[in-house]
Structure formats: C-alpha cells, structure tokens
LUMLUM-562462 format. One record per residue (C-alpha): residue in three letters; x, y, z. Coordinates in steps of 0.001 Angstrom, whole numbers, plus 524288, in hexadecimal, padded with zeros to 5 digits. Layout:
% residues N
AlaXYZ;...
END
This chain:
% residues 683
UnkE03604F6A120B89;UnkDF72D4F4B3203EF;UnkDF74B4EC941F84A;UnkDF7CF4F5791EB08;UnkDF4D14E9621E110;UnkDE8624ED9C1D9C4;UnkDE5674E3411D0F7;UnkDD7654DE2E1CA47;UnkDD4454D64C1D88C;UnkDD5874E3B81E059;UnkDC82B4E6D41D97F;UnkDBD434E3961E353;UnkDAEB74E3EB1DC97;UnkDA5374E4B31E916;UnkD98454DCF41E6E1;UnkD8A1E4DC4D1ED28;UnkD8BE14E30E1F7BB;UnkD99444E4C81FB7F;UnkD9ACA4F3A01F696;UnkD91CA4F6BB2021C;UnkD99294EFE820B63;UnkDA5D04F5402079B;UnkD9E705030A2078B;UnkD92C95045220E60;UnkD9514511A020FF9;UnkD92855148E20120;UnkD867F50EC2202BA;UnkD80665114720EF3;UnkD81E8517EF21D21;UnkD8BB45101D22608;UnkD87DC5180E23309;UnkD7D6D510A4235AF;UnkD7435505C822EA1;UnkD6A1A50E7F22A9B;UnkD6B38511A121E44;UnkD6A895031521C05;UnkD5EB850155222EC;UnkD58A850BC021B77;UnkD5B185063820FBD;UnkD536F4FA7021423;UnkD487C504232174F;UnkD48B350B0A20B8C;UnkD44B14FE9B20492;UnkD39EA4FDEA20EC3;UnkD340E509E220C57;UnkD36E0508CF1FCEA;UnkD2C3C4FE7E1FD30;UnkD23055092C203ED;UnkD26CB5116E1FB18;UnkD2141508A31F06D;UnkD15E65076A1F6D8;UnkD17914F93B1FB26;UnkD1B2C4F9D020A19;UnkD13A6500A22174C;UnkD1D384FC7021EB4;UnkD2C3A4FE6D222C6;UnkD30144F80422F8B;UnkD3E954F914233B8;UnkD44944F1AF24278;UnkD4F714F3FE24882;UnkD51AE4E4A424D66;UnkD5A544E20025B5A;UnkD65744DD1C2551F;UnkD68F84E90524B5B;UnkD62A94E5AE23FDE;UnkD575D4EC29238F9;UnkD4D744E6CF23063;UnkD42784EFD9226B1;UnkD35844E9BA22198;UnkD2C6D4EEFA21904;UnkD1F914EA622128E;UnkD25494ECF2204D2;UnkD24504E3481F895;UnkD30404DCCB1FD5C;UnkD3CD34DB3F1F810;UnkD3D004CFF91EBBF;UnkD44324C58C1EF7A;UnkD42D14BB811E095;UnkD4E354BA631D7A6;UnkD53634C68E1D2DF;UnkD4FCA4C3761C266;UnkD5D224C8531BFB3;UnkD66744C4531CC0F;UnkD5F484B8FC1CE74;UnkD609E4BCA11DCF2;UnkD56E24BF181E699;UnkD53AD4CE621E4C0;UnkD530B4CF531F442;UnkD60DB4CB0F1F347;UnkD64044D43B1E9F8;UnkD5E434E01B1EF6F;UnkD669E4DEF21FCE3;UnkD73EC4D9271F69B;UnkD75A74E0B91EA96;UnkD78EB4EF811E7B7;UnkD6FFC4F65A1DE84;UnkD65604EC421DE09;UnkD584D4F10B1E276;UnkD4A584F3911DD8F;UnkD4A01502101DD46;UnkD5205503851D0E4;UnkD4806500D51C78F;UnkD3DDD50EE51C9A9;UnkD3659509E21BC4F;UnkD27CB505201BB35;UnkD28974F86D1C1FA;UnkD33D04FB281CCEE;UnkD32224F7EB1D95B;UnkD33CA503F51DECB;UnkD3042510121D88C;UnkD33D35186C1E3A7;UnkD3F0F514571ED2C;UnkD4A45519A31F495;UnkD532150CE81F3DE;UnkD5874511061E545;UnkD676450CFF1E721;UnkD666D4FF481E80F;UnkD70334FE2B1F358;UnkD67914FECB1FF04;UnkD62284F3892050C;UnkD6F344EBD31FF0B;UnkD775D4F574206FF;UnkD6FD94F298211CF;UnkD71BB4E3F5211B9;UnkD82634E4CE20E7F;UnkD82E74EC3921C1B;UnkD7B064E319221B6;UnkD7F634D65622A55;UnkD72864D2402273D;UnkD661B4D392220B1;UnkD5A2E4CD9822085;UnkD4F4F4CFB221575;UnkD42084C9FE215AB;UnkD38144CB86209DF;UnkD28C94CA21209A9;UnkD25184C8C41FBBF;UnkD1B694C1121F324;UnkD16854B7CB20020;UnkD24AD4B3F020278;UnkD2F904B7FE20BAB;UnkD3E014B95520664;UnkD487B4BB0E21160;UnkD58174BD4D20E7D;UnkD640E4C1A321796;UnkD6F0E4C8042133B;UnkD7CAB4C87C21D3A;UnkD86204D270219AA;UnkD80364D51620BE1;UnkD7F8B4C739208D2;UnkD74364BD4C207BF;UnkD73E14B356212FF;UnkD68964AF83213B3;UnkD61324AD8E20407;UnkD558A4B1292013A;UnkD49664A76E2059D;UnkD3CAF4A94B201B7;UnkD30DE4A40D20A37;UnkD21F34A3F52093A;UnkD1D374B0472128C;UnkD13E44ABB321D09;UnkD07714B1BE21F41;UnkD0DC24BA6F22C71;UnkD15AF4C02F2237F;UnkD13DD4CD8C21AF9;UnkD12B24CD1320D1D;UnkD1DE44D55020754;UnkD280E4DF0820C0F;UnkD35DF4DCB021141;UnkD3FA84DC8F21C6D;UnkD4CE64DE3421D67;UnkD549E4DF35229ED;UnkD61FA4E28A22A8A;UnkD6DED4E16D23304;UnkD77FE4EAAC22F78;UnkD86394E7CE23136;UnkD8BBF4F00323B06;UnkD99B24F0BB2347C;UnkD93444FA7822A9B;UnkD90055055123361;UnkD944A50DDB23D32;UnkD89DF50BF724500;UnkD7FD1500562441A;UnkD752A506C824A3D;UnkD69CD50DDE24364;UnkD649A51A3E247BE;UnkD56C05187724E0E;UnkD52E45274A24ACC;UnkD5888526AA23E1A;UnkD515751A0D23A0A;UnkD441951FCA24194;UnkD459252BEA239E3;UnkD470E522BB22BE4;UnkD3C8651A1222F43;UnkD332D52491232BE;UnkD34EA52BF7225B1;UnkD33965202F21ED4;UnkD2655520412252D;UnkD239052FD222113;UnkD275652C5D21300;UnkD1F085211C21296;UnkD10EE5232A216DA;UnkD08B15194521B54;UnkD168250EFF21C25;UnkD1AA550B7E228EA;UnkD257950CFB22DA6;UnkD2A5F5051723A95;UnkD37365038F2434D;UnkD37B34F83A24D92;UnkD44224FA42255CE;UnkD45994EAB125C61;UnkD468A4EAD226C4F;UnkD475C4F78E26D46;UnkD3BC64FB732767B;UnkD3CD55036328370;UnkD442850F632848B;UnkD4A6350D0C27571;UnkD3C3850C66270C0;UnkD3B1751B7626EB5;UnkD47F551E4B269E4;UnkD45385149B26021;UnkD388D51625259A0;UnkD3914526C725E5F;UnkD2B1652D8926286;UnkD20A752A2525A5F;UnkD1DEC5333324EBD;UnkD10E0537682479C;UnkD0F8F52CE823E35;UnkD17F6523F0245DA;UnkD151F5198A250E2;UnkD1AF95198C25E59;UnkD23CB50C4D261AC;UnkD1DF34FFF926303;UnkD22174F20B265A7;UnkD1E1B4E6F426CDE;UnkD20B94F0B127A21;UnkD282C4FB0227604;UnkD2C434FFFA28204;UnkD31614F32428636;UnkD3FDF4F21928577;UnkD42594E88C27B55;UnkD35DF4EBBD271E0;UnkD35C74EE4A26347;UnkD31E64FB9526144;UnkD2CE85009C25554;UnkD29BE50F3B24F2F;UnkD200A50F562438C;UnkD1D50519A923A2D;UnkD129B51CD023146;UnkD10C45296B22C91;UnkD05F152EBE22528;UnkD087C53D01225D7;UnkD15DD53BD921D32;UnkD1EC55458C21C88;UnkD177B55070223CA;UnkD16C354C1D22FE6;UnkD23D8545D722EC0;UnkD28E75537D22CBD;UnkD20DF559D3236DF;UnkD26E055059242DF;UnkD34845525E23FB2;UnkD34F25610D23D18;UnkD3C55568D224669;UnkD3446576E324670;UnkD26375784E24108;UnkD250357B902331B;UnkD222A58B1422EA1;UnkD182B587232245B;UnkD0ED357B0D2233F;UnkD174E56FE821D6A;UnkD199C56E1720ED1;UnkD15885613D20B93;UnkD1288558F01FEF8;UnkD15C054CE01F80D;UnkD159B54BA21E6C3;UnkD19E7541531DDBC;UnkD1B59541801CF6D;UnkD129C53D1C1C641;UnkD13135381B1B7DC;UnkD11EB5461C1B22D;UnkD1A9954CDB1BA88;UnkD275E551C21B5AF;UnkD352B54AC71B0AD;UnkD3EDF545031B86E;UnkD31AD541691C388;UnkD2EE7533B31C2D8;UnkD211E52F7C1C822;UnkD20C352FFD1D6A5;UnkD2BEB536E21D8AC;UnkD298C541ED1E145;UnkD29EA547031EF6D;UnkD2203548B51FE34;UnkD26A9553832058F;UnkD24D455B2921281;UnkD2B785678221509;UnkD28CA570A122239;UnkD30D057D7D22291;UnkD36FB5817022FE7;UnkD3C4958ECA23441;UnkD46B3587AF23DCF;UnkD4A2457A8424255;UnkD52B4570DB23893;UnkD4AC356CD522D73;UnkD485955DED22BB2;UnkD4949557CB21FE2;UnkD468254B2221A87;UnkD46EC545D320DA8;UnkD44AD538EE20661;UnkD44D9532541F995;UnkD3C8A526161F829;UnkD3BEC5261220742;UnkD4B855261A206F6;UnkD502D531182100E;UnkD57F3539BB209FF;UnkD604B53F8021573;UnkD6AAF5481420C3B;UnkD5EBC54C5C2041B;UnkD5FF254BF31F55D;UnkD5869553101E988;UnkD4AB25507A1EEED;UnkD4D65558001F96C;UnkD540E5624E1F055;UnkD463C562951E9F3;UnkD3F99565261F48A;UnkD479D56FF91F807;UnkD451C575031EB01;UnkD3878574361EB94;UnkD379A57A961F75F;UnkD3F19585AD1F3F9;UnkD37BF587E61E6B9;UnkD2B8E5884E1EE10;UnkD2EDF5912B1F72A;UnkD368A599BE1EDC6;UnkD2B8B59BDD1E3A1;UnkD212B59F6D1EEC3;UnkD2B345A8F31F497;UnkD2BD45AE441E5FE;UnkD1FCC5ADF21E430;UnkD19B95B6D91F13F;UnkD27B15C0141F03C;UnkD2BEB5BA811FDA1;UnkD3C125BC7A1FB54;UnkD41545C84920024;UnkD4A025CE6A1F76D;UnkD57855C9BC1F721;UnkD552D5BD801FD0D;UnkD57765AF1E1F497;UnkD50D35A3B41F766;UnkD5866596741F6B7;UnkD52C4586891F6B3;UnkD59435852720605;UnkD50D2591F720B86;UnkD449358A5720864;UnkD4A7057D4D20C9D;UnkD537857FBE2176D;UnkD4611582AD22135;UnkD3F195765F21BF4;UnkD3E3A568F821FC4;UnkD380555F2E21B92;UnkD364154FC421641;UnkD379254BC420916;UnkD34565405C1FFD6;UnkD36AA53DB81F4EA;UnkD352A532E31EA35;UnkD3CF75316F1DF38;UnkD3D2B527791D684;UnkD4C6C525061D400;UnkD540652A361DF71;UnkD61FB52E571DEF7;UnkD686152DEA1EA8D;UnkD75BE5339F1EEAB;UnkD7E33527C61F4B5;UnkD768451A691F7C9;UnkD72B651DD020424;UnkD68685274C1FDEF;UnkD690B53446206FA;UnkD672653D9D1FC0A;UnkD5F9253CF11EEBE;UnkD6734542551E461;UnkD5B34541C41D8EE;UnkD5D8A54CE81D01F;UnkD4D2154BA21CCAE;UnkD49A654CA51D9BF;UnkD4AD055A171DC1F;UnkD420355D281D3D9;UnkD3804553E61D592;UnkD365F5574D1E4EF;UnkD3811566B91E0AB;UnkD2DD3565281D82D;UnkD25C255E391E07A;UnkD2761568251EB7B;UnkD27CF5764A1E6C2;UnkD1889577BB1DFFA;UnkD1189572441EABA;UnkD19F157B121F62F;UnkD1814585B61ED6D;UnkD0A2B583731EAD9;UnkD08165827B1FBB8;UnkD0F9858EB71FDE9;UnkD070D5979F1F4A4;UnkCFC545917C1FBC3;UnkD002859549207C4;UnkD06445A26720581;UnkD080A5A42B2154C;UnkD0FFF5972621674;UnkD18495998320AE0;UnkD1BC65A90121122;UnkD1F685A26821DD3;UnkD2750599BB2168B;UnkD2CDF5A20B20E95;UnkD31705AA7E2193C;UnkD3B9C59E0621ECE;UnkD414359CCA2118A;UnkD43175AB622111C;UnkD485C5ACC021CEE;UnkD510A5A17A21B7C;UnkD56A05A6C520D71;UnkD5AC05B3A3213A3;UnkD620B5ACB222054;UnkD68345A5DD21489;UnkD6DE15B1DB20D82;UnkD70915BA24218B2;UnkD7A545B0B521C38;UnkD7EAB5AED220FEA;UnkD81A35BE2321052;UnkD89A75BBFD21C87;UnkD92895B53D213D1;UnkD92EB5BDAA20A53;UnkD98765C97C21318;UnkDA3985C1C4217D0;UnkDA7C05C21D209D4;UnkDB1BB5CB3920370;UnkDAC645D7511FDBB;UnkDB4B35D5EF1F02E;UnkDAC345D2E01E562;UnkDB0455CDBC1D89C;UnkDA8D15CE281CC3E;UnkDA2825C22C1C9D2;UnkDA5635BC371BB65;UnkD9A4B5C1FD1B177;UnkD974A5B2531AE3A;UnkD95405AE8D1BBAB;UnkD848D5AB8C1BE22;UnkD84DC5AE6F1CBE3;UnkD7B485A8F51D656;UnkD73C65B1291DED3;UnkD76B35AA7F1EC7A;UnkD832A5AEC51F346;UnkD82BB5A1AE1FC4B;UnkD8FA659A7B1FB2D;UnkD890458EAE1FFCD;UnkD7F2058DE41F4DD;UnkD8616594C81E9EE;UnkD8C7358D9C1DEC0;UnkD94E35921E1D2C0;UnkD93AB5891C1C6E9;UnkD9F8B58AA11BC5A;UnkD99F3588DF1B0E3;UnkDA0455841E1A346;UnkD9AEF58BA2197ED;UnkD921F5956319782;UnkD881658E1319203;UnkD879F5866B19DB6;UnkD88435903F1A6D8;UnkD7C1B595BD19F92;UnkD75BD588361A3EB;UnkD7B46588981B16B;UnkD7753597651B2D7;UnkD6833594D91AEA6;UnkD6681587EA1B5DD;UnkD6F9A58B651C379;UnkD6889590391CFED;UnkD6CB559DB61CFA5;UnkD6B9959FA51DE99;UnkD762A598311E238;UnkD7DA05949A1D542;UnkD86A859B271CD14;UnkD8AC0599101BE10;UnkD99D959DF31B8C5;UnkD9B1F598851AAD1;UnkDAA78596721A6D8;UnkDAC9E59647199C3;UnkDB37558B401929A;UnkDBDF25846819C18;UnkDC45158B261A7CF;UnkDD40158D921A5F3;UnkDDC08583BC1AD6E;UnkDDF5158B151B895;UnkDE91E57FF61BEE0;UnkDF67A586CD1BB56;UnkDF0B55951B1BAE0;UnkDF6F659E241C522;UnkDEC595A4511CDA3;UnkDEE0E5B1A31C9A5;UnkDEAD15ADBD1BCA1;UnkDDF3E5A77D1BE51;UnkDD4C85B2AF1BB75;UnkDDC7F5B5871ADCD;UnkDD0FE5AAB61AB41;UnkDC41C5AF011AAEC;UnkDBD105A2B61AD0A;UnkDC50C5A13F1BBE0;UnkDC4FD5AECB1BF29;UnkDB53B5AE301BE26;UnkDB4D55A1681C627;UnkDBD015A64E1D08B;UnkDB5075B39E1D142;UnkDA8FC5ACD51D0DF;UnkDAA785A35B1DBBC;UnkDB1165AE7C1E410;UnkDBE9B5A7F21E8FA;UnkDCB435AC161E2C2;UnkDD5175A2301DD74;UnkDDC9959D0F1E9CA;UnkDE9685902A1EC18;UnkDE4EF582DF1F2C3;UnkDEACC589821FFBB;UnkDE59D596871FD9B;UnkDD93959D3420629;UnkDD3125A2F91FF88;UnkDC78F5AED5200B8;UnkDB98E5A6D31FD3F;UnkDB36C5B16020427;UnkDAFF05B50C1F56C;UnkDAAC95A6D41F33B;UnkD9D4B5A7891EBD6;UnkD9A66599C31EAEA;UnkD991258EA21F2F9;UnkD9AE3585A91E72F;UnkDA27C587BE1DA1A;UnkD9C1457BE41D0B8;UnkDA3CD579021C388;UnkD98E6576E31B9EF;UnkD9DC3570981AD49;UnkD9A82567D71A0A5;UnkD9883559481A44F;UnkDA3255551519B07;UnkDB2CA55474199D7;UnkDB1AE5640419666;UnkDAA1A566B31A0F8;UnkDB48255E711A9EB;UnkDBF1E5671C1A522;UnkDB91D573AA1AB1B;UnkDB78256B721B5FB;UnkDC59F569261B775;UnkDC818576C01B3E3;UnkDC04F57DC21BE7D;UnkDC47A572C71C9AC;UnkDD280576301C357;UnkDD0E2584201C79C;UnkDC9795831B1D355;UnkDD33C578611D9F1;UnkDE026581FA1D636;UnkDDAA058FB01D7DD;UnkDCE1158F7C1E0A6;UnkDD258581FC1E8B9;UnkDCBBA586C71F425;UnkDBE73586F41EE09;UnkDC163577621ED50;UnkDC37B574EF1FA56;UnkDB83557CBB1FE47;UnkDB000574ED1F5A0;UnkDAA6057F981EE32;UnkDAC4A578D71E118;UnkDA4835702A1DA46;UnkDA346569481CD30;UnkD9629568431C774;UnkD919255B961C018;UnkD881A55D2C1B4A5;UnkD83D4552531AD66;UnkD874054EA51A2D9;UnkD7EFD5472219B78;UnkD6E57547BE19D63;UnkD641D53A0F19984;UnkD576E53C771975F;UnkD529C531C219D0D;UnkD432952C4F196C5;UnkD39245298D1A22B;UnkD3AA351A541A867;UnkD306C514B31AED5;UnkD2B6F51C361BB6A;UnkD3898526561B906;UnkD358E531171AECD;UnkD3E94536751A4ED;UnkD4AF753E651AB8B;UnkD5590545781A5EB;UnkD62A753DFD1AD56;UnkD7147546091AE77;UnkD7C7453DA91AF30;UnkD89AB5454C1B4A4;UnkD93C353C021AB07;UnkD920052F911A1DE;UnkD9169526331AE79;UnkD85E752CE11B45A;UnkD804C52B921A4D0;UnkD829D51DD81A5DF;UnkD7C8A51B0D1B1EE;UnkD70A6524B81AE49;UnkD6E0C51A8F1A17E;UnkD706950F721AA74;UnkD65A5512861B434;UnkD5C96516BB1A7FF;UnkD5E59507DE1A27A;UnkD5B63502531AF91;UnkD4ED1509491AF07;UnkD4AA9505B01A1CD;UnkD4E2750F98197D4;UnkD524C50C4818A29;UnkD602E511C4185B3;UnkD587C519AF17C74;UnkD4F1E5203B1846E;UnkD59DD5295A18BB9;UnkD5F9F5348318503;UnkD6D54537A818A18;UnkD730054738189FF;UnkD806554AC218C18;UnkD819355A95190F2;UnkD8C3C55E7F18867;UnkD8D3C56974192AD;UnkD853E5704619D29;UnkD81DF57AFB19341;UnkD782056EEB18CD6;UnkD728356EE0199B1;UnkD66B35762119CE0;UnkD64FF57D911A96A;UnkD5BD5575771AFF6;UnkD647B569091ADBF;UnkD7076570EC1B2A1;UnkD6ABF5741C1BDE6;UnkD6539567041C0A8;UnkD72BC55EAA1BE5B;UnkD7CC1569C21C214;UnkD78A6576061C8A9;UnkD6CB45716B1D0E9;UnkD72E456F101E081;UnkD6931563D01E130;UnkD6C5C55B0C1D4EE;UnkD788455E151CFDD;UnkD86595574F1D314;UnkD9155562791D84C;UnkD9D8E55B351DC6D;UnkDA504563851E5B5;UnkDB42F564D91E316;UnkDBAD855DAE1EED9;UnkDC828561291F237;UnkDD28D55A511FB00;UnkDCCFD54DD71F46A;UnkDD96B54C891EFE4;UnkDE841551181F445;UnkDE7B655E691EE7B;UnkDF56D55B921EAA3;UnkDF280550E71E268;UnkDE671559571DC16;UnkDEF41564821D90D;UnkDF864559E11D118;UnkDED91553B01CB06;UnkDE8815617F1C857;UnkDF4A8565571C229;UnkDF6D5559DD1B911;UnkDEA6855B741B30E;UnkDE8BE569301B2A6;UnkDF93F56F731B049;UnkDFA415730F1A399;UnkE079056BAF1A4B5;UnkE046C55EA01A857;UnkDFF765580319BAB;UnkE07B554E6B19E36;UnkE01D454CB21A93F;UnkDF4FA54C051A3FC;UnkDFA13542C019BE7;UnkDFE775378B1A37D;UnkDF21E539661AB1C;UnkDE87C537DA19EE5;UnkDF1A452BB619966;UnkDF0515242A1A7E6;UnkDE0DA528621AA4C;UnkDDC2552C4D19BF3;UnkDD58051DE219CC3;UnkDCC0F522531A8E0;UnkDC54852BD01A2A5;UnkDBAB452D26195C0;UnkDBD1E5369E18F45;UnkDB1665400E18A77;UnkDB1E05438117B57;
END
C-alpha cells in the first residue's frame, strides 16, 4: 500500500533540466528526434535570417548521431556578466535563457523563430551526448554535454589558418529511451531542409547522409530539383560513399509552389512579398510583414505551407488566418464590384480558400506560439498584418485582369453553391414545426450548423456591442436581461413560466430534455451555443447560471459539445512604442495575465509610468471592433468548450446541488469556511 505521509520533504523542486526529462512530452515530440534536430536548425537558419550565414549544412553520421553547421556569428562562449558562466553553457543547460528575448535596438536577433527559450536546451537534456564547437573572434571554443550535463568544459584555442572564421557546430546524439522510435524520417527532414532553402535565397542548404552510396543514394538525397543539385560524394554510387543533396534556390516561393502542386493552376499565380515600414500603421513593427504564393486549382488536394521566421507552422495559426482573409476580401469586393453573385447565393472566407494552395511567410517580430513545439502561431496582430498586406495588391491584379478574375470568380461561385445546396439537404430532413423565434434574438443569415454560433449575451448594452461588431453570416446575438433564474430545483414543466429560458431554448431549437433522455435536435440551429459575459465575479455568476441550466435541463447539448464559454478580457494596456516594437493596445483575460503583460513590458524597457492600464467594467465599455477582436472573431478569441464526463456525473450532480439548492446553505457554508482562504475575492 502506498505511503500516504505528505510532509514538507514530499515537495520535489525540479532544476536545470530535469522538468524535461521527467516530461519531454510537454516540451517536444517523443516519436522521433526531429523536432530536436530542428530546433538545432532553427538556430541555423536564424543566423541567415539575420543576414550573417550562406550556409546550413546538416549529416546524418554512421553511428546515429547528427551534427548542423552554419557560417553564422557563432554562439558567445565569455562569462555570462551576470551568471558568471560561460553563455555557451548557458544557452544548452538552462530553460528560458536565449538571445532572442531582447527584439529592442541592439538585440541580436531582430527577427527569429527560436522565441521560447527551451529549444536547443531541450535538445541537449534528451541527448546522451552533445558536442558544440564555436568559431568566433580567431579562436575556437569546444564543450560536451552527456545527458544534459557538462563533461567536457569549455576550452578555448587559437583557430588555425585551415579553419573558417565564425559560425558553429553542434552534433547531437539523442538518447534513444526518449522516443518511440530513434530514427528520423529522410523525406521529412529532405522536405525541412529544402524549404529552409526556398525561404532563404541565396543560403545553402546541404544534407550529407555518411556511407550511404549505391542503391540508398537516391532514396536519400530524392531526384534532383530546379534549384537543387543531384547527389554527390567522393563516388556516390559506390556502396559505402557520403552522399550529399544541395539546395539553392533563387526563384523562392514560386517555383517552390509550382513543383509540388498536384493539378495546374486556373489563373496565373498570385504572388508578392511586403514588409512594413516606419509609417505604416499600429500594432506593425518595422519589418514585419509577409512573401506569399498562392495558385488556385479546380481539383486535386490543395498544398499548403506556411512559416513564421522560417519556422514551419504545420497546424497553421493567425498568419495563415490573414491570408485567408485577405484572399477572401479580394475576391469578394471584385465579385461586388462587376455584379458576378447570382442572386441568393452567400459567399464565405473557405469558398475562396478551400481551392487554393499555396506557401506562406511570414515575419513577425514577437511570435506567440501555441505549445513549445511551435506548430501554430497564435499572434492576435498577425491577422491583420498579412490581410493587409494581401488584399490591395490581389485586388489591384484582378481589376487588371478582368478575364482572370471572371474565371476565378466562377470556382468560388461554384464552390459557394455546392456549399449551400448541401446545407439545404439538411435542412429538409428537419421537422416542419416552426416556432417563433424570440423578438430579441439578432439572427445570422447562414443556416450551416457547422459554422453557426449563438452568443448569450448579458445586458443589452452589450448585446448592442456584440450585435454591431459580430459576423452576421454565421453569428447570432440573444441578450438576457439581468441574471437567469436558477433553474436547478425547477420542475421542467415550469421552466418557460421564465422568459429569459423559454427564449434560449426556442432560440437554439432543442426542447428541455433528462441526462438519459433523446431527445429531437432535428430542430437544432446552432452548432455552438457561446455564453458571453462580464469579465468579473458578476459576469461569473451568469456563467454559473446558464451552465446551471444547461447541465440539468438541456444535458445533452453538453455531451455533444455544443456549449461554450466565451472569455473576454478584462483589463486592456496601452502599451508606448519600445525600440523596433511600436505602440500596441495588450488584453489580459484576469490579473495574472496583467501581471505577466507588465512583466514582459519591464523586460523590454518601459518605465512604470509610460503604460496606462484599463479595466472593462463590462463588455458594454467595449467597442465593436475590440469585441470582435478578443471575443467574437473565430481567429483570436479564446472559446473553451464545456467538457462533460470529465468528471463522475454523480459527483457533479452533488456538487451541483450543494451549491446551487436553495436548501443547502449549510452546505455552502462549511464549504466557504474550509476553502474561503483559496480564493480573492473581487470588491
């Protein structure tokens, strides 16, 4: 039987880099090594992004391990002037220490895609060993790490005249225990190479696979490509041979696009490439900005691509949501404008998108990521800075070629009404009973389940917000006024003696139904029902409310996870411009997101006075632009879908019940007097 003392000793505090070995799924892949050799590449091609390195070379050694080089400035290796440890050490033993933090005037990097600060450490605490050697200043630094730890220190030599002048390389063994498999994917490490090549013009890129001539030779390195080499080696058919692929590109992202498409584009591809400048608009830093190819097909799957600093994006992420956006607006106003749409028919973002492929990247000065292993960005700011980038100039190309744009125009047509004739389908199945829809209820036009969305609203006042800033295609507004009834202990047949609940359950379309009931959602008019109130304790309370009433009467919504719970912020910083970043308007969801908002603007140089700090005393104070941008927009917002079965429903309904009966205050009670202490309270 385990042991059940828990005393101050039972308190473990992990250090360096033992969180990643007791984790290393929470901070990187564990199928294979890849992800931590891309991190290593990353840094490589972060130095060509500066503008400091034309070349990434990556091997694939005999006895499993792999080593990167570039031609960079080379990692410092002197006395860190606040550790007093060599920064070289640092940077591979330590969490969160890295030179891409600091984006002001004078950083190292002003572009990059390591931002985290977990990376190339990760790397080296899965590692059995790794070896790093630095060209810097005429000298050569080597250190090896085993198992995360240092065991061989730093030495420093004079470089010899044979040797190059700066740049680094690291090679890596990675400990098998960590993965499922210990092998890397050839294709998949072709494929990353290769792009890193596209993305970086004029860099090149190079992959030497050791004694692995002969028939393996192909397989390897692949047939050669435009802009790419065919293997090479010392004999490269001979069994036994190095063989290497290079890449150099100089035709970017066009001819990238062109040799992996799958059916020949309809219209001449859309290309172009724009960065911001000191007098563009707030919220764009200098530089930020985007290069993009799109080709539209009639059939085939589309292929998509997308980066962000030259850090593949494979889940996409906002940028991509701006291009989409851009896309659509494009297309949309020159539809508009040369009365293309047939009547009845509705244009929506994926009928422009869902025929285009196409490559995508971006730079942005402060990345956010989703999860360390950086597969999707979640930047609110991007989505408007590639949207804006996009839309003029594909508008601009369309009205100059008026016979391109109608042939284009036709596929999104065409796609649009395959969209809503089987949206109709559905739609006849259904019963032919209609109820009158509340007289407060701002419908929205689309009759898609999968796209629609119902927002409950608290307060008129901020459902007038929600109604003028919402997307009115696909989302719906029903203000409640002042806080919904309790509805634990009311009997069923009772319930629509209260306005408020007999307009909820009209508008959604489902009647009020038992955890083991079936009910008919044939009627069903949304595919999500999204409680939308105040940030603070009030707003919490119609939270509780509404979950109350959904969870007793309308369980069955729950477990078809059709509700959500919308989180607005709930306090906005105007943040003043800091070195290369300009000024920005910041939301933070509670006080800890403040905190950590203030935090980062200290770290980058702001005085306490030069930040103004707003609290929304509801979403009424909001206007309908910021609405949409923190709550209503699909693309930047944060919707948190109910779960249920999370816990034993038993043990829900009891919980349920002491907080909610109206005759368990002493309930309520003991629970407040054992747990008042974990809570602040909000006066």
């Amino acid at each position: 039987m385990a042991s059940s003392n828990y005393v101050e000793a039972s308190i473990r505090v992990l250090k360096g880099l033992e969180p990643v070995k007791q984790r290393p799924g929470m901070y990187t892949r564990t199928d294979t090594p890849m992800h931590c050799i891309q991190e290593v590449i990353d840094n490589a091609a972060d130095e060509a992004l500066a503008g400091v390195g034309k070349r990434l070379a990556l091997t694939l050694h005999a006895d499993g391990s792999v080593s990167v080089e570039d031609d960079g400035r080379g990692i410092p290796f002197g006395l860190h002037p606040e550790e007093k440890v060599p920064v070289v050490e640092i940077v591979f033993t330590q969490l969160h220490a890295g030179g891409k933090f600091d984006k002001g005037a004078g950083g190292a990097y002003s572009f990059s895609g390591g931002l985290h600060g977990v990376g190339v450490s990760v790397t080296n605490a899965l590692a059995r060993r790794l070896e790093v050697t630095v060209y810097r200043d005429g000298q050569v630094a080597t250190i090896a790490f085993g198992q995360g730890e240092v065991v061989e220190p730093l030495a420093v030599r004079k470089a010899d005249a044979r040797e190059r002048k700066h740049g680094t390389t690291i090679r890596v063994w990675p400990e098998p225990k960590y993965f499922d498999s210990a092998e890397l994917s050839r294709s998949d490490l072709t494929h990353l190479l290769r792009s890193k090549a596209v993305l970086l013009p004029g860099v090149v890129v190079t992959l030497t696979v050791e004694g692995s001539g002969g028939k393996e030779a192909a397989a390897v390195a692949g047939p050669p490509q435009d802009g790419g080499e065919p293997p090479r080696g010392a004999d490269a058919k001979r069994p036994g041979a190095d063989v290497t692929q290079t890449w150099l590109y100089k035709g970017g992202l066009r001819d990238y696009l062109l040799q992996t498409l799958n059916a020949d584009p309809i219209v001449p591809l859309f290309e172009g490439e724009q960065y911001a400048t000191d007098s563009d608009a707030e919220n764009v830093a200098e530089g930020e900005g985007a290069a993009w190819c799109v080709a539209f097909t009639e059939d085939g799957a589309p292929m998509r691509e997308s980066y962000v600093n030259l850090i593949p994006t494979v889940a996409g992420g906002t940028h991509e949501s701006g291009l989409k956006d851009g896309l659509f607006g494009a297309v949309k106003n020159f539809i508009d404008m040369h009365s293309l749409l047939p009547k009845g028919v509705k244009l929506m973002p994926d009928d422009v998108f869902s025929r285009a492929s196409f490559v995508l990247s971006a730079k942005v000065l402060d990345p956010q990521f989703q999860g360390q292993i950086k597969e999707r960005l979640n930047s609110r700011d991007a989505l408007r800075l590639v949207s804006s980038f996009v839309k003029p100039p594909l508008e601009l190309w369309l009205n100059q070629h008026v016979e391109h744009g109608k042939k284009l125009a036709e596929l999104v047509i065409r796609q649009a009404q395959t969209r809503q004739r089987a949206s109709q389908k559905v739609e006849k199945r259904k019963g032919s009973g209609v109820a009158v829809l509340p007289g407060k209820l701002t419908d929205c036009e689309s009759r898609d389940l999968a796209l629609n969305e119902l927002f409950l609203v608290e307060g008129d006042s901020a459902g007038g917000s929600a109604k003028m800033g919402r997307d009115k295609e696909t989302q719906a507004v029903l203000p409640l006024r002042g806080k919904v009834l309790n509805a634990w202990e009311v009997e069923r047949d009772r319930l629509f003696a209260n306005n408020e609940i007999h307009d909820i359950a009209v508008a959604v379309g489902v009647d009020p139904h038992g955890a083991n009931d079936t009910p008919d959602f044939s009627g069903l008019r949304y595919g999500k029902v999204c409680i939308l109130s105040d940030a603070d304790v009030d707003g919490s309370h119609i939270q509780v409310l509404l979950l109350t009433l959904f969870f007793r009467h309308f369980p069955q919504l729950i477990v078809r996870g059709h509700v959500y719970v919308a989180k607005p912020p709930l306090y906005r910083v105007d943040a003043p411009a800091r070195g290369k970043k300009p000024a920005a308007k910041l939301y933070a969801l509670d006080d800890g997101e403040l905190a950590a908002i203030l935090d980062k603007l200290r770290k980058e140089g702001c005085r306490e006075s030069a930040w103004t700090v707003s609290r929304f005393k509801g979403l009424g104070e909001m206007s309908a632009e910021q609405l949409w941008e923190t709550t209503l927009n699909p693309e930047t917002r944060r919707l948190l879908r109910v779960a249920h079965g999370l816990l034993d429903a038993g043990a829900t309904t009891d919980a349920l019940t002491r907080l909610m009966g109206k005759g368990e205050a002493a309930a309520r009670r003991e629970l407040m007097e054992l747990h008042g202490d974990a809570i602040e309270v909000d006066v």
